[in-house]
C-alpha positions in Angstrom: 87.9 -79.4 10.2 87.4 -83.0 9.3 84.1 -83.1 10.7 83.1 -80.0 8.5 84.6 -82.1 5.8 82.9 -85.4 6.0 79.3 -83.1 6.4 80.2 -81.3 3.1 80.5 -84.5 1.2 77.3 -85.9 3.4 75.8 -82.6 2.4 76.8 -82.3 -1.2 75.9 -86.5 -1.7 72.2 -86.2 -0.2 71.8 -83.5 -3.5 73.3 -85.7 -5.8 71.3 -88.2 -5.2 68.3 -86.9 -5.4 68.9 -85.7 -8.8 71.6 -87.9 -10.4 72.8 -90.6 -8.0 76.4 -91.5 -7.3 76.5 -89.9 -3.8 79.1 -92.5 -2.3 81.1 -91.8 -4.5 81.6 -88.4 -2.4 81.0 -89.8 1.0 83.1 -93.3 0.9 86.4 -91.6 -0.3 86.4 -88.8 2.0 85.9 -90.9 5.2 88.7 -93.1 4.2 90.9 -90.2 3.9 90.0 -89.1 7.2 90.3 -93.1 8.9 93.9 -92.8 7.3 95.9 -96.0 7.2 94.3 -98.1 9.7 94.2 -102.0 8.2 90.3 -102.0 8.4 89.8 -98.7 7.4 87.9 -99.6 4.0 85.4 -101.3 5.6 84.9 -98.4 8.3 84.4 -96.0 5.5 81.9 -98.4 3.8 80.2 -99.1 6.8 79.8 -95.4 7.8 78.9 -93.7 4.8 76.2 -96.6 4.1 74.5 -95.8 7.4 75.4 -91.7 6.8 73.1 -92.0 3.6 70.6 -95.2 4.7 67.8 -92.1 5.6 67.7 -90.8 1.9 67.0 -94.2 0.8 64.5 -94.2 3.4 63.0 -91.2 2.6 62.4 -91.5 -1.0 60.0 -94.8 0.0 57.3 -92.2 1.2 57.7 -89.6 -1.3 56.9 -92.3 -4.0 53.9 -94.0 -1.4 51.4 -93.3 -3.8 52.9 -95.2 -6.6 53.4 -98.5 -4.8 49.4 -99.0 -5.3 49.0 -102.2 -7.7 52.6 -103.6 -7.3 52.3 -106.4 -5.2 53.1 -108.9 -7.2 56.4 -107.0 -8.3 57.1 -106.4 -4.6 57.0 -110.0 -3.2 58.9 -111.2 -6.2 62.0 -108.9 -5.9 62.4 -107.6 -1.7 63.2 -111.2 -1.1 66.6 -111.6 -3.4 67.2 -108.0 -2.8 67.1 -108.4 1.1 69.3 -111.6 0.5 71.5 -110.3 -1.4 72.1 -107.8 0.9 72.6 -110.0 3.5 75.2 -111.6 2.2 77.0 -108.7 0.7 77.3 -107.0 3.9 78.7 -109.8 5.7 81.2 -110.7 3.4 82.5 -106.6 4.3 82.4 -108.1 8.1 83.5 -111.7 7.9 86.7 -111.6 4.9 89.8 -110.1 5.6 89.9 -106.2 5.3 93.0 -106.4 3.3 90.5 -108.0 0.2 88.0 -105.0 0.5 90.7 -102.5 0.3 92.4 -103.7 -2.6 89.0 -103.7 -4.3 88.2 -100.1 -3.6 89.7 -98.6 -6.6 87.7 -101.5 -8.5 84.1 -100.9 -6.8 84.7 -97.3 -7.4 85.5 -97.6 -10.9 82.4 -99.8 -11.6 80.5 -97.2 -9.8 81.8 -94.4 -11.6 81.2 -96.4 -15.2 77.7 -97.3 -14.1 77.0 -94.0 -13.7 78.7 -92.9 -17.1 76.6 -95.8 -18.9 73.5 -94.6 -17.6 71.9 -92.9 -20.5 73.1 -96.0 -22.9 71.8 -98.5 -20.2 68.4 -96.8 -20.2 68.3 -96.8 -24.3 69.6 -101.0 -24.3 66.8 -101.8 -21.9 64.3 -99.7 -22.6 63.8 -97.8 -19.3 60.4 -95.9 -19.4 58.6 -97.9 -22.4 56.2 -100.4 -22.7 57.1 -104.0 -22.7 55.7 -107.3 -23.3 54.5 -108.9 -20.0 57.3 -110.8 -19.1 57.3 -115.1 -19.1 58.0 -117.0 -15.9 61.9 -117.9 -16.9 62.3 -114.1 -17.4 60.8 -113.6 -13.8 63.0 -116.4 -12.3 66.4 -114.8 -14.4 65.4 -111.2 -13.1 64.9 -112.2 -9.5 68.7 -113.6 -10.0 69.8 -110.7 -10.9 68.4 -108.7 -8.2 69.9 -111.0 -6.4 73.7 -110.6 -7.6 72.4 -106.2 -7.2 71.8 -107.0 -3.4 74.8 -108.8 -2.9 76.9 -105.8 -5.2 74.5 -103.3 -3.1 75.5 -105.2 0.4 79.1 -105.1 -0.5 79.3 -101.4 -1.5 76.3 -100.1 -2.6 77.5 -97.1 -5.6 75.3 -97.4 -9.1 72.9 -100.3 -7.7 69.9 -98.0 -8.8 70.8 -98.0 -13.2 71.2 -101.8 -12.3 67.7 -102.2 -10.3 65.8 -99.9 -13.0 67.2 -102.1 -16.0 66.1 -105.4 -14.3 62.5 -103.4 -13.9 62.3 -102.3 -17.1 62.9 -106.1 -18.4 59.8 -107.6 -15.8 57.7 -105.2 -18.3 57.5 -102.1 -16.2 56.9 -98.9 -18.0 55.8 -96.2 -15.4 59.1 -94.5 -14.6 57.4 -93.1 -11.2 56.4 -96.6 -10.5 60.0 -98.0 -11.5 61.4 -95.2 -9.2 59.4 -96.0 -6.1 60.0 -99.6 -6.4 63.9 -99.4 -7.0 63.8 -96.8 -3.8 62.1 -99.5 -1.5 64.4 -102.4 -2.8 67.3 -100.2 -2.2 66.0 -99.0 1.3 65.8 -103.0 1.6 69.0 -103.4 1.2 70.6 -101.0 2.3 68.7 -101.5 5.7 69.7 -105.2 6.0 73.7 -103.4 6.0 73.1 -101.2 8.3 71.9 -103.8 10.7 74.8 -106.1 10.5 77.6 -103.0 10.1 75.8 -102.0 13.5 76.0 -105.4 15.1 79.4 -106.0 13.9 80.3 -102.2 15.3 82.1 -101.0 12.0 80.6 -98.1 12.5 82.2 -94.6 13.4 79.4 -93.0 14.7 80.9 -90.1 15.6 81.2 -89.5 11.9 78.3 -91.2 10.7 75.8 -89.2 12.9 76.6 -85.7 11.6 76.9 -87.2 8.1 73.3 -88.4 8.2 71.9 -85.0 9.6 73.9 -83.4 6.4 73.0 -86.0 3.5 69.2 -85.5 4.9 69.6 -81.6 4.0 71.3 -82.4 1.2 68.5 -84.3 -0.1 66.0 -81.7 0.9 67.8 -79.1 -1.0 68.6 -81.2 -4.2 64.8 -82.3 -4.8 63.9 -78.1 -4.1 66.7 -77.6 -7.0 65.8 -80.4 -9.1 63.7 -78.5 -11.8 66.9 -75.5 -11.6 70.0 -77.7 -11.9 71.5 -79.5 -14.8 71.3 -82.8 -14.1 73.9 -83.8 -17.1 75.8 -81.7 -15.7 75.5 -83.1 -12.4 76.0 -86.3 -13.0 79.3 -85.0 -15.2 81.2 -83.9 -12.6 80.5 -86.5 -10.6 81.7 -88.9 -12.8 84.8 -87.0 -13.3 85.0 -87.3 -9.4 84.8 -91.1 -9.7 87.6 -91.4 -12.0 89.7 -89.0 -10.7 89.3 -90.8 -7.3 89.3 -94.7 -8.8 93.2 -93.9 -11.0 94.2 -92.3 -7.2 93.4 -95.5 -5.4 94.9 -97.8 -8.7 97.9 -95.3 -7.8 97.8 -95.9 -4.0 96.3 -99.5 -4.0 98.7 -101.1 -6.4 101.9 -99.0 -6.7 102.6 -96.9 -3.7 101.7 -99.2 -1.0 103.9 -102.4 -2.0 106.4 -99.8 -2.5 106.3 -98.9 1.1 105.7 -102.5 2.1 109.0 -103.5 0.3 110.9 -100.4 1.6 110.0 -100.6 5.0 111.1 -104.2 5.1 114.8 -104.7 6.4 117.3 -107.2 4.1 117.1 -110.6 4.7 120.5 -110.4 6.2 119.7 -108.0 8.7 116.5 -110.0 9.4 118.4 -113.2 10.0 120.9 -111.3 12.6 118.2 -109.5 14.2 117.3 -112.6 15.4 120.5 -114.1 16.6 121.4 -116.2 13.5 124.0 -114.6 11.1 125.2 -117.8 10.8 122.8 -119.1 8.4 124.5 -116.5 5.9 128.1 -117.4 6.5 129.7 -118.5 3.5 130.7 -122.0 3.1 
């Protein structure tokens, strides 16, 4: 039943991502329900559903290959701060305590959510899809920055990177949304590549979920790009950003008011503490 589960969201995530994005938000929550309250079990989820959905980013490199002709120069300055970035944002899942990463869950999943909810105003600010002046050198050297700070975001969790990597396109002077499209897919495959490799090597992995997952967001993806033209993709991206904040107050709820709660509840008195050990004396009156 859990395993039917976690290849439903898989399933349902490859779609969404081929035509609205936001697929981990659908894939991350579900495996942490099923890891339950293990201490590292944020960065199992993480780990897992990156690798569960690394093959979509993969794939959508060859179904834009024919737009990558002329880009060069756009490649070579951006794959270097995006695979970086990545770097780093993956190892800081691996290396910091797990505690950090799971009291940032509801946080990543509510700047996901709201980067997915912005993403009609963020293409209108930065003029996604229309022509631009040819970008000056300082405006190269700020944008391969911020692709830098989207690896390390993309490394860490990964949800809304493509808005961010689009913007930071349409600002180097990129107008050709199929060309802005393939290039965000192979920085993204970049990335998303570089965390697979050290979640692998660190063995965060759960690939007993991770496996079926990845067979299941690959269909997923197959059957979203066949129903792109049918489905609603307002509508798409609607629900799941009603998901997203459903799920983000849930883990506010969890993170910040229910767990302390049991923390504080499961803790004995400091009087029975003290005697537990042999030393009710400390608390003898004077």
């Amino acid at each position: 039943m859990e395993l039917a589960l976690l290849c439903l969201s898989a399933l349902v995530a490859g779609a969404v991502n081929s035509v609205a994005g936001g697929g981990t938000l659908l894939t991350f929550p579900a495996l942490l329900s099923i890891l339950g309250n293990i201490p590292n079990a944020g960065v199992l989820a993480n780990a897992t559903s990156t690798v569960a959905l690394c093959p979509g980013s993969v794939a959508g490199i060859w179904g834009y290959r024919r737009e990558f002709e002329g880009m060069g120069r756009w490649i070579a300055y951006l794959v270097g701060p995006s695979l970086l970035g990545g770097m780093i944002g993956s190892l800081l899942v691996v290396l910091l305590d797990p505690s950090i990463f799971d009291r940032l869950v509801p946080w990543l999943i509510l700047t996901a959510t709201l980067l997915l909810a912005l993403q009609p105003a963020i293409s209108r600010w930065t003029g996604i899809g229309k022509p631009h002046d040819n970008p000056s050198r300082l405006t190269i050297a700020g944008i391969m920055v911020l692709q830098f700070v989207i690896g390390i975001y993309g490394g860490y969790f990964g949800a809304g990177i493509g808005i961010l990597m689009l913007s930071a396109l349409a600002m180097m002077g990129l107008s050709d949304i199929h060309r802005m499209n393939g290039l965000k897919s192979l920085l993204a495959a970049g990335i998303n590549g570089t965390s697979v490799v050290i979640f692998v090597y660190n063995n965060v992995v759960r690939w007993q979920y991770a496996l079926p997952m990845m067979g299941a967001a690959i269909a997923g993806g197959f059957l979203g790009a066949h129903y792109a033209r049918k489905l609603d993709k307002t509508l798409v991206r609607r629900i799941v950003i009603a998901i997203g904040f459903s799920l983000a107050g849930w883990f506010f709820v969890k993170t910040y008011y229910l767990a302390p709660r049991k923390t504080l509840e499961s803790t004995p008195p400091v009087r029975e503490a003290a005697q537990a050990i042999g030393s009710p004396a400390v608390f003898r009156r004077v």
